[in-house]
FIPA-373785 format. One line per field, with one value per atom (N, C-alpha, C): residue number from 1; atom name; x, y, z. Coordinates in steps of 0.05 Angstrom, whole numbers. Layout:
% residues N
i = NUM, ...
at = CA, ...
c1 = X, ...
c2 = Y, ...
c3 = Z, ...
END
This chain:
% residues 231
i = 1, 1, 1, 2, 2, 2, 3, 3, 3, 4, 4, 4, 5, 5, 5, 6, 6, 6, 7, 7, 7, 8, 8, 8, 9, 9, 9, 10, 10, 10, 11, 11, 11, 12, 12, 12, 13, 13, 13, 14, 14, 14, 15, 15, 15, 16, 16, 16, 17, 17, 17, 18, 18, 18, 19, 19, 19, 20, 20, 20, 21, 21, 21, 22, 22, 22, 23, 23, 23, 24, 24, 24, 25, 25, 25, 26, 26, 26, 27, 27, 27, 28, 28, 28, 29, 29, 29, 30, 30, 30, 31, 31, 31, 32, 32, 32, 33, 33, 33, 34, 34, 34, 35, 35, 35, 36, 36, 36, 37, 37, 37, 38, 38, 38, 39, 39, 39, 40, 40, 40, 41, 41, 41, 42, 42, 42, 43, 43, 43, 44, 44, 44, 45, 45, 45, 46, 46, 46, 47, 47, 47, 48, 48, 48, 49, 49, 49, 50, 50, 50, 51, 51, 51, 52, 52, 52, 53, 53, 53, 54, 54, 54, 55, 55, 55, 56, 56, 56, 57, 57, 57, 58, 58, 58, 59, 59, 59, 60, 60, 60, 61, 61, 61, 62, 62, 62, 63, 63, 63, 64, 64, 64, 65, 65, 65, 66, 66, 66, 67, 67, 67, 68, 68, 68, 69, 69, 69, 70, 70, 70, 71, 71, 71, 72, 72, 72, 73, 73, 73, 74, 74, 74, 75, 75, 75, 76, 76, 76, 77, 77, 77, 78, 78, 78, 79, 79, 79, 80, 80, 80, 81, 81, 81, 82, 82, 82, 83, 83, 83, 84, 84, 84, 85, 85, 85, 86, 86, 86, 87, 87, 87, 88, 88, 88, 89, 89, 89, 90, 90, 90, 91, 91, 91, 92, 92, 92, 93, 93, 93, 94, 94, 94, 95, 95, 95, 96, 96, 96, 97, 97, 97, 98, 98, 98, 99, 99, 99, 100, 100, 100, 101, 101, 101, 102, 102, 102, 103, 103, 103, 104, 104, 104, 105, 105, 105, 106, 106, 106, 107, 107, 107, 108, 108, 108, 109, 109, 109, 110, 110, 110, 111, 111, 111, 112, 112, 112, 113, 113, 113, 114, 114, 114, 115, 115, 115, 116, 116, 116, 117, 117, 117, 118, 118, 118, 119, 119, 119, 120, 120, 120, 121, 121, 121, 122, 122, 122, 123, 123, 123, 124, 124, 124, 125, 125, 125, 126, 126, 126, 127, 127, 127, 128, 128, 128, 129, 129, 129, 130, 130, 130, 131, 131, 131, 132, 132, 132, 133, 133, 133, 134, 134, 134, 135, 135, 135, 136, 136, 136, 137, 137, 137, 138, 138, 138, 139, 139, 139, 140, 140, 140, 141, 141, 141, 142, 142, 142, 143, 143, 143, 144, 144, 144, 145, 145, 145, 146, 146, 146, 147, 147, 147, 148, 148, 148, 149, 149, 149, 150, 150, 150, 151, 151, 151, 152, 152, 152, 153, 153, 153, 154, 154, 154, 155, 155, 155, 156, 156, 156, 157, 157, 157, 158, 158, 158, 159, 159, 159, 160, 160, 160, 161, 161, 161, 162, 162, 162, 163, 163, 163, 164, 164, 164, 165, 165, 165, 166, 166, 166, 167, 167, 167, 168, 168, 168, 169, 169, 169, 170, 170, 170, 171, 171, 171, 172, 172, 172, 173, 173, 173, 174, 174, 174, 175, 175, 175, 176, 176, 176, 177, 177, 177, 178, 178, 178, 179, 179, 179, 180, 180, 180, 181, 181, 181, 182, 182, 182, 183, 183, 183, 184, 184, 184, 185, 185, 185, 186, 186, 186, 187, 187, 187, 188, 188, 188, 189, 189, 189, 190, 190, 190, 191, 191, 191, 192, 192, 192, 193, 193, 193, 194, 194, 194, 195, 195, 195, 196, 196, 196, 197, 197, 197, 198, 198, 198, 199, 199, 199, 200, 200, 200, 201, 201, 201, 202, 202, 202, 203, 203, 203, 204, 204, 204, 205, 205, 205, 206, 206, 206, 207, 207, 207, 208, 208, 208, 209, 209, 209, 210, 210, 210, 211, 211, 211, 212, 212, 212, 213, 213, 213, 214, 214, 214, 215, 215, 215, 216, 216, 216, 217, 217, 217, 218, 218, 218, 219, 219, 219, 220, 220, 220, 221, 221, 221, 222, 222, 222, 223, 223, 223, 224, 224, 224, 225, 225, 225, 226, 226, 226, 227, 227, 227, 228, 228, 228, 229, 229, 229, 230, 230, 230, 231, 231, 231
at = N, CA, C, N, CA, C, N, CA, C, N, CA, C, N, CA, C, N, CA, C, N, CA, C, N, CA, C, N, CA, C, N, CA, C, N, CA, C, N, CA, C, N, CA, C, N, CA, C, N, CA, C, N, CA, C, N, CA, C, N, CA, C, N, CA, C, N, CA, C, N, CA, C, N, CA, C, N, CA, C, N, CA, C, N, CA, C, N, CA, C, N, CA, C, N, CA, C, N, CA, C, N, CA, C, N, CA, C, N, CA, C, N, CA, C, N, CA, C, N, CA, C, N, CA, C, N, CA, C, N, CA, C, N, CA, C, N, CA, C, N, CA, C, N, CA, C, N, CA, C, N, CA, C, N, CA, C, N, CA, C, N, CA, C, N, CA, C, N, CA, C, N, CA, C, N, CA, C, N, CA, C, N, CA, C, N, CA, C, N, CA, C, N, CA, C, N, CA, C, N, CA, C, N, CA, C, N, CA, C, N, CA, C, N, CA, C, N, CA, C, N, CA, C, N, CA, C, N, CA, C, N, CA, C, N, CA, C, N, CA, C, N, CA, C, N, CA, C, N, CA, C, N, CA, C, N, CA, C, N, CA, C, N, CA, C, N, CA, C, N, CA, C, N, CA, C, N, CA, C, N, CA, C, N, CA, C, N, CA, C, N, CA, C, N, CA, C, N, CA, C, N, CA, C, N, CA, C, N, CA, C, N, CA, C, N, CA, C, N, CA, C, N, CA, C, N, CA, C, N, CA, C, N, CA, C, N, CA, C, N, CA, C, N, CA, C, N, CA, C, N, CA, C, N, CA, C, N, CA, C, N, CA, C, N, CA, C, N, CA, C, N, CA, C, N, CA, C, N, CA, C, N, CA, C, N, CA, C, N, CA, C, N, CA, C, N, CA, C, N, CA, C, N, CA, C, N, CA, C, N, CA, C, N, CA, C, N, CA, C, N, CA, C, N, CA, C, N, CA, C, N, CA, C, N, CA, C, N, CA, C, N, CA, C, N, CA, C, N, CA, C, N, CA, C, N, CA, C, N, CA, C, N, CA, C, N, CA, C, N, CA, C, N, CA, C, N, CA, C, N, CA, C, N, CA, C, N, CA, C, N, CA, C, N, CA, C, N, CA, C, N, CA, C, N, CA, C, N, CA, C, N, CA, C, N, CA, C, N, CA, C, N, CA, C, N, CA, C, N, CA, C, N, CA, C, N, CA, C, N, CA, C, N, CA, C, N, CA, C, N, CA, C, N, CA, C, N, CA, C, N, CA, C, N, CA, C, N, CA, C, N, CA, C, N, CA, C, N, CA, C, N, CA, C, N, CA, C, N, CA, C, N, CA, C, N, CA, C, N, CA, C, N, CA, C, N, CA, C, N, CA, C, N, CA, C, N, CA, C, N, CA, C, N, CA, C, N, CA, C, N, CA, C, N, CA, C, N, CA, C, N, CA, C, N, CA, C, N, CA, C, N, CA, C, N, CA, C, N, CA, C, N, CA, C, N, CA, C, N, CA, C, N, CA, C, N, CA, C, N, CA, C, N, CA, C, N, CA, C, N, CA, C, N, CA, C, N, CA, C, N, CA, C, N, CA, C, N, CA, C, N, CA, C, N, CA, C, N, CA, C, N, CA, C, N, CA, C, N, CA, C, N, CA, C, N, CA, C, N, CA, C, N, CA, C, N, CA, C, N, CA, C, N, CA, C, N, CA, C, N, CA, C, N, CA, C, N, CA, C, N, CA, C, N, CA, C, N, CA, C, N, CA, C, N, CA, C, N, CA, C, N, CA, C, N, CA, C, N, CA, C, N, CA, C, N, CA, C
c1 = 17, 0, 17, 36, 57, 74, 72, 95, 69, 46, 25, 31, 25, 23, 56, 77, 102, 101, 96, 94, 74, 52, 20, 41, 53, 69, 89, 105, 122, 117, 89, 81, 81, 55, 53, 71, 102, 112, 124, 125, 139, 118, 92, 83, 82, 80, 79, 115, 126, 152, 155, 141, 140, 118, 97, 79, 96, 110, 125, 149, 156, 173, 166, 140, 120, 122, 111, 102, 131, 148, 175, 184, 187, 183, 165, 136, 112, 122, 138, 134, 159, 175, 202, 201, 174, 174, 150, 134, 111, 127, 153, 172, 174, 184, 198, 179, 157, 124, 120, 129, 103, 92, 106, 85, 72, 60, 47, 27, 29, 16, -13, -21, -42, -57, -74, -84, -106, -137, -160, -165, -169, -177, -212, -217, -251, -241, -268, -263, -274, -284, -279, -254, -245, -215, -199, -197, -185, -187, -207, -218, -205, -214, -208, -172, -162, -135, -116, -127, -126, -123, -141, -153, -125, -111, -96, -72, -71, -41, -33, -47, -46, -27, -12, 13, 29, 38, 52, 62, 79, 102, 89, 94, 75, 76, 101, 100, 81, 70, 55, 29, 29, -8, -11, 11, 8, -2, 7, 7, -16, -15, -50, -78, -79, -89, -101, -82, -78, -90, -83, -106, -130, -140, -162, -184, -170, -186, -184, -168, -170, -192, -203, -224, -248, -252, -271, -263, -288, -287, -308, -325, -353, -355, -373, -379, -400, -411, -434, -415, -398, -379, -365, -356, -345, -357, -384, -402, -403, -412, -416, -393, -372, -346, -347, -335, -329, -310, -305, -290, -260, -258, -234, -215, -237, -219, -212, -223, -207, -185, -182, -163, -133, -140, -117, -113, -132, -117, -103, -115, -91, -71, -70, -47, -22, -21, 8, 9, -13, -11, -13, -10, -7, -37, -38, -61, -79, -85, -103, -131, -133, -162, -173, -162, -175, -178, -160, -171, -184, -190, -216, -240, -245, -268, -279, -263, -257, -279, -263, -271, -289, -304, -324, -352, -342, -358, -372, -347, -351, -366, -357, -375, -408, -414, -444, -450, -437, -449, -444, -440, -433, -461, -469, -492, -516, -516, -539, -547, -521, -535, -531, -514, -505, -511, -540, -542, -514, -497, -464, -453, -452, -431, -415, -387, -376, -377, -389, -388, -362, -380, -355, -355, -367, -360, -337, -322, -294, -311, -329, -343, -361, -370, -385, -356, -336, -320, -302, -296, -285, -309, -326, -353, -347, -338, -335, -311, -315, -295, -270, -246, -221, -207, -226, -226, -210, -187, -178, -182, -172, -160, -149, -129, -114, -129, -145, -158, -182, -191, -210, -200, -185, -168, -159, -153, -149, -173, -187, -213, -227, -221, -226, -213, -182, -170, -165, -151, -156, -185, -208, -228, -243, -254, -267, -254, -224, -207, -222, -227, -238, -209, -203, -180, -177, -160, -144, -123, -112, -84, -82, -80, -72, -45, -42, -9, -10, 4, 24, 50, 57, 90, 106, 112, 122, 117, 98, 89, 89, 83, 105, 127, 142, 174, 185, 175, 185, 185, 154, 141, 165, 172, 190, 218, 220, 252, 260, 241, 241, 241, 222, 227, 196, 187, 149, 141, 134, 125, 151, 132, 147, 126, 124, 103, 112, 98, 106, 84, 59, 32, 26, 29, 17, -18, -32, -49, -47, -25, -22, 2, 12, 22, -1, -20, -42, -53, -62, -71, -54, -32, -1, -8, -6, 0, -23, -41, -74, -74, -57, -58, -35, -14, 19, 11, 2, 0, -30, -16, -38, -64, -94, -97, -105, -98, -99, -77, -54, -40, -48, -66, -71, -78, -88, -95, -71, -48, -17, -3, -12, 13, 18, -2, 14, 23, 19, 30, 61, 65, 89, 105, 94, 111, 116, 99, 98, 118, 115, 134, 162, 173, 199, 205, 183, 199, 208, 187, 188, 224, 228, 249, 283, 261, 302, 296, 276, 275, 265, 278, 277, 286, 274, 289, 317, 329, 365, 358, 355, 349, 378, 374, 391, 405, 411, 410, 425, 456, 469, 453, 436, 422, 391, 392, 360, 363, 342, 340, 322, 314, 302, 322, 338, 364, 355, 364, 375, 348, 327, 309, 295, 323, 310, 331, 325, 334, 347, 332, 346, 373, 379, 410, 431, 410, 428, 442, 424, 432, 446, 443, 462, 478, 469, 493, 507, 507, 532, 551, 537, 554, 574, 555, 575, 605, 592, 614, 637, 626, 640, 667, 653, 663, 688, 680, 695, 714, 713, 737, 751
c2 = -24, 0, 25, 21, 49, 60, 33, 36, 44, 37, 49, 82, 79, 115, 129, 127, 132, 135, 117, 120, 137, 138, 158, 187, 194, 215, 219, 208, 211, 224, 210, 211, 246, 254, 280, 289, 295, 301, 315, 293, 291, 308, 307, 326, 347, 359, 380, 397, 384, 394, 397, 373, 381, 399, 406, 430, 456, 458, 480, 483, 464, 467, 478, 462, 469, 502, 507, 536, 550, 547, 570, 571, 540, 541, 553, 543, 560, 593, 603, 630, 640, 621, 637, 643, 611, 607, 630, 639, 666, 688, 695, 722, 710, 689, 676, 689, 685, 686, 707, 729, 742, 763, 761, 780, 771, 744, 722, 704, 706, 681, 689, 657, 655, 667, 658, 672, 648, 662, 646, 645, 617, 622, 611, 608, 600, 570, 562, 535, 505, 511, 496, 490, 515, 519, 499, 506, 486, 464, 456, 422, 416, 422, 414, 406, 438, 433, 406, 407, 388, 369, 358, 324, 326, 350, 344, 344, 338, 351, 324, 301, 272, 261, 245, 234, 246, 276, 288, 310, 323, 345, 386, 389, 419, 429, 435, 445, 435, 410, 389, 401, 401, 408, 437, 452, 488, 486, 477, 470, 462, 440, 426, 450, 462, 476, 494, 501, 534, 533, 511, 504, 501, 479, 476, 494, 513, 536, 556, 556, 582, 576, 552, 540, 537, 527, 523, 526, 544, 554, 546, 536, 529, 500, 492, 461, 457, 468, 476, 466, 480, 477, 444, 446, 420, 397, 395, 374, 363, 391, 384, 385, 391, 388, 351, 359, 342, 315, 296, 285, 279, 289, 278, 302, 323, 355, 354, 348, 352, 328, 306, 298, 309, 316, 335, 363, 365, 399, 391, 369, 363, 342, 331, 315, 316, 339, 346, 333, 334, 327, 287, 285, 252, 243, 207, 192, 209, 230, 243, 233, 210, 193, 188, 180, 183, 194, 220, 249, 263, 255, 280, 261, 229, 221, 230, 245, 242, 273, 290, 318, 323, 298, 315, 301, 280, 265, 282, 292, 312, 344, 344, 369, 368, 347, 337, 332, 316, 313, 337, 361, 382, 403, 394, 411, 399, 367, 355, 353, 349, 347, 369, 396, 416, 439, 441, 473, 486, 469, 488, 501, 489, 499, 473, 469, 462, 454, 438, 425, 428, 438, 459, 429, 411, 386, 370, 360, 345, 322, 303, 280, 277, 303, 301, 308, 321, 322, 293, 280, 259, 234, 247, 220, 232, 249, 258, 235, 231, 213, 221, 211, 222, 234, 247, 259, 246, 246, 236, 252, 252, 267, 294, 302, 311, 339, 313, 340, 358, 346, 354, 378, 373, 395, 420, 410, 443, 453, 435, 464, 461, 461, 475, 496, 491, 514, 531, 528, 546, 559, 538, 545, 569, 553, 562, 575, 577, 588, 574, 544, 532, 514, 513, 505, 470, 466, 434, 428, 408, 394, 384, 395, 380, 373, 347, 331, 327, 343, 326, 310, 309, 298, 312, 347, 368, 360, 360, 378, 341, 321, 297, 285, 297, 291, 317, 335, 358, 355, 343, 344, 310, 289, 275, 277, 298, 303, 321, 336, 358, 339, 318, 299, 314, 326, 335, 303, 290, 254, 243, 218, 195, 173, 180, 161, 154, 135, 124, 147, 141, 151, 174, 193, 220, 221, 200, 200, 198, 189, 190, 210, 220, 251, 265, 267, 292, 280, 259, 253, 262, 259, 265, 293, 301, 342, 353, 338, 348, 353, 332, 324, 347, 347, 367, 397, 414, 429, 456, 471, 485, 491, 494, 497, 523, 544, 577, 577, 551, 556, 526, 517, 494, 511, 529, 553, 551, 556, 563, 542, 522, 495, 486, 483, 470, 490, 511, 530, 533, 543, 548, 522, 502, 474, 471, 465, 467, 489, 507, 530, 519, 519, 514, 489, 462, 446, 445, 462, 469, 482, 502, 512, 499, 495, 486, 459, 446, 414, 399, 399, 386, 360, 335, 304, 310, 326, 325, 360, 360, 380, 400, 422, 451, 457, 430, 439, 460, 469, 490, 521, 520, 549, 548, 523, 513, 540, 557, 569, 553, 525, 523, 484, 491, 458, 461, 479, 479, 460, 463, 446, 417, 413, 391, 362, 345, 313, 300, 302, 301, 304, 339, 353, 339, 338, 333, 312, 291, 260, 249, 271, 264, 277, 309, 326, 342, 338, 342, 316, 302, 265, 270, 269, 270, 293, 314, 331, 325, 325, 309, 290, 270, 243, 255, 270, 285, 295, 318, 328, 318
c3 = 0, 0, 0, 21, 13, -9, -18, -51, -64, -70, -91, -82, -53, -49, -63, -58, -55, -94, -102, -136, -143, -128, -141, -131, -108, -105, -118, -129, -155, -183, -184, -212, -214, -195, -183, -184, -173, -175, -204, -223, -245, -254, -256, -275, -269, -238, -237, -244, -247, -256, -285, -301, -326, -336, -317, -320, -320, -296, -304, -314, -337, -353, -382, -385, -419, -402, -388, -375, -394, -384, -394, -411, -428, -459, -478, -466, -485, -477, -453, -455, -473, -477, -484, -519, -531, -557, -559, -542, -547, -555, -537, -551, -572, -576, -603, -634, -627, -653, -645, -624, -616, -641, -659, -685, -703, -699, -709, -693, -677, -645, -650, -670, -671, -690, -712, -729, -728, -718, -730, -763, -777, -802, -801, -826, -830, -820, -802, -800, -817, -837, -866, -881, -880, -894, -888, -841, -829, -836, -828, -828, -856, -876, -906, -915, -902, -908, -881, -868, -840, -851, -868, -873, -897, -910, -938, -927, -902, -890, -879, -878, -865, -887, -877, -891, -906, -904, -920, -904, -930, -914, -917, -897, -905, -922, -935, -957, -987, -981, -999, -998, -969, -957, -966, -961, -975, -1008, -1020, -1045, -1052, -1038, -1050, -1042, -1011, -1004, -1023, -1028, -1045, -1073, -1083, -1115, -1103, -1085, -1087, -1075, -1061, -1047, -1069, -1099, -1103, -1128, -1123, -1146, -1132, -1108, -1087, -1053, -1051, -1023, -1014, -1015, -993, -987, -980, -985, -1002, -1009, -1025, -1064, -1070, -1094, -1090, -1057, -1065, -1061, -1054, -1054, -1081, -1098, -1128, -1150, -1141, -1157, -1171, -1191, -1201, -1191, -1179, -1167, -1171, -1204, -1223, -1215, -1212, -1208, -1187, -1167, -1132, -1132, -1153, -1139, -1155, -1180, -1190, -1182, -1169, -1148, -1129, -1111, -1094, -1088, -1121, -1121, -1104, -1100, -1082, -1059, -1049, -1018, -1012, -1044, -1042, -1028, -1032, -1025, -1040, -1053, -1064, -1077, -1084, -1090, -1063, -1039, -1014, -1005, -1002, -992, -1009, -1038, -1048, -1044, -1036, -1035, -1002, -992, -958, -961, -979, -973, -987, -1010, -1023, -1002, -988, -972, -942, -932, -919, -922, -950, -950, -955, -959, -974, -946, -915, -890, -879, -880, -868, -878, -902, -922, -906, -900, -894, -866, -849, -817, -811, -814, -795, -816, -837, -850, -855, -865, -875, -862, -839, -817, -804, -806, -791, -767, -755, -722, -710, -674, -665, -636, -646, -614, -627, -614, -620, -623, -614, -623, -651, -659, -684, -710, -702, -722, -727, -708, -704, -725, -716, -734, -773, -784, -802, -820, -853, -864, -865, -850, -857, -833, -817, -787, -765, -756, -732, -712, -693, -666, -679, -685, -691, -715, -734, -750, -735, -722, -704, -687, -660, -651, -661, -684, -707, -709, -715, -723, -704, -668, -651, -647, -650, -644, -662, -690, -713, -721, -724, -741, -703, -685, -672, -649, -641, -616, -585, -598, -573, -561, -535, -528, -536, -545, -551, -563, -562, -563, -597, -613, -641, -635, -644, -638, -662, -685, -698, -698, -723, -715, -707, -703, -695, -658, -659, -630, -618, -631, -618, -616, -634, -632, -615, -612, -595, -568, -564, -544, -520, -535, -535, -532, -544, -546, -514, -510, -491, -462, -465, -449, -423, -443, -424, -419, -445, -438, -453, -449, -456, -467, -493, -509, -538, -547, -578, -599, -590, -610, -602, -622, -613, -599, -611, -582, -554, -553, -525, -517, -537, -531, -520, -535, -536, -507, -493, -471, -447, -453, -433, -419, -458, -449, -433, -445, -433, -403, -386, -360, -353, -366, -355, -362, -391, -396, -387, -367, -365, -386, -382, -406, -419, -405, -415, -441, -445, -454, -484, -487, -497, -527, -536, -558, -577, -561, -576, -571, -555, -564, -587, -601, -624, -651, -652, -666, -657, -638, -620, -629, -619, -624, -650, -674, -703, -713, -702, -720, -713, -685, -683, -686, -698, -701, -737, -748, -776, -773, -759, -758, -749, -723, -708, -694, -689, -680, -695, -721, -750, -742, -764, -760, -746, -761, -750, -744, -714, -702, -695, -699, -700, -671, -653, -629, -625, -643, -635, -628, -643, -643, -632, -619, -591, -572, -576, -539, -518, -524, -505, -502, -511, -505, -475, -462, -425, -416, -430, -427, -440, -444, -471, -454, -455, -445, -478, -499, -522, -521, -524, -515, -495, -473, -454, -444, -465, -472, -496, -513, -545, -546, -546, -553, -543, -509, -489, -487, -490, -486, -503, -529, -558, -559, -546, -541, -519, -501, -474, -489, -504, -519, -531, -556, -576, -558, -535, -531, -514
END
């Protein structure tokens, strides 16, 4: 009975320490953006470009985005689009025969249960074709500025490296952070995280020029060792 307690007090421990570690990072990466932090877009747009961003590299999802929004913007157009055309606008973003049957599917259930608006519950977007966790989250927090955790592969190899959790599946990143990360601050996590891993916590991460290494278990396990080693 005392070792359950002695471990339930540990655990506690640990997160409240890695609560206030996300705390100093999210504040140091807010100077970092601060002339950018946060931009609501339409939350159609979201959801749409969300679902084109699954298995691919941003620059793919920009691409594909960008044709098919500058041909169709409603759901109304892409219900009735042609099927042949959406998947050659967003060829870019790859799998493209499954993501245009995803998004013209979506937009015809968006016309029919919800009068052409976007559903703002994380359970009715999740019931949508194509919809994970992840696309959902965004267009709480992009489309509607309702607070939640979108984990991509950024904001879970970051979120890993930094050594906040310790998980394989970014679902259970997003469960982790939910529990460690205040949530006044849950709006800008994954922007903050996304941008600098777009930037400097790349596959083969920039540690020389990290301001937030002093906080990272990554660093302090590869690339002080490695230095250590070397000299």
């Amino acid at each position: 009975m005392r070792s359950v307690r002695l471990e339930k007090e540990k655990k506690e421990k640990e997160q409240r320490k890695n609560s206030l570690k996300v705390e100093r990072i999210i504040k140091i990466l807010e100077r970092r953006y601060r002339t950018r932090l946060f931009k609501r877009s339409d939350p159609f747009y979201v959801l749409i470009s969300t679902v084109l961003s699954q298995r691919t590299k941003d620059e793919n999802t920009e691409k594909a985005a960008k044709a098919l929004f500058s041909r169709f913007t409603t759901p109304q157009q892409l219900a009735a689009a042609d099927t042949k055309e959406i998947e050659n606008l967003i060829r870019p973003s790859g799998f493209y025969r499954q993501k245009a049957k995803s998004i013209k599917k979506i937009s015809q259930i968006i016309i029919e249960r919800y009068n052409s608006t976007v559903p703002r519950r994380f359970e009715e977007l999740v019931a949508l074709p194509g919809v994970g966790r992840k696309t959902a989250n965004c267009v709480l927090v992009y489309g509607y500025k309702i607070p939640a955790i979108p984990v991509d592969v950024h904001v879970h190899v970051l979120s890993n490296r930094l050594g906040i959790v310790k998980t394989k599946r970014p679902e259970d990143t997003e469960k982790q952070l939910a529990h460690i990360v205040p949530k006044k601050y849950w709006i800008h996590l994954n922007e903050l995280f996304v941008r600098y891993g777009q930037e400097i916590c790349k596959s083969r991460p920039l540690c020389k020029i990290c301001i937030i290494k002093r906080f990272c278990n990554y660093y302090k396990q590869h690339v002080t060792t490695l230095t250590t080693f070397e000299n």
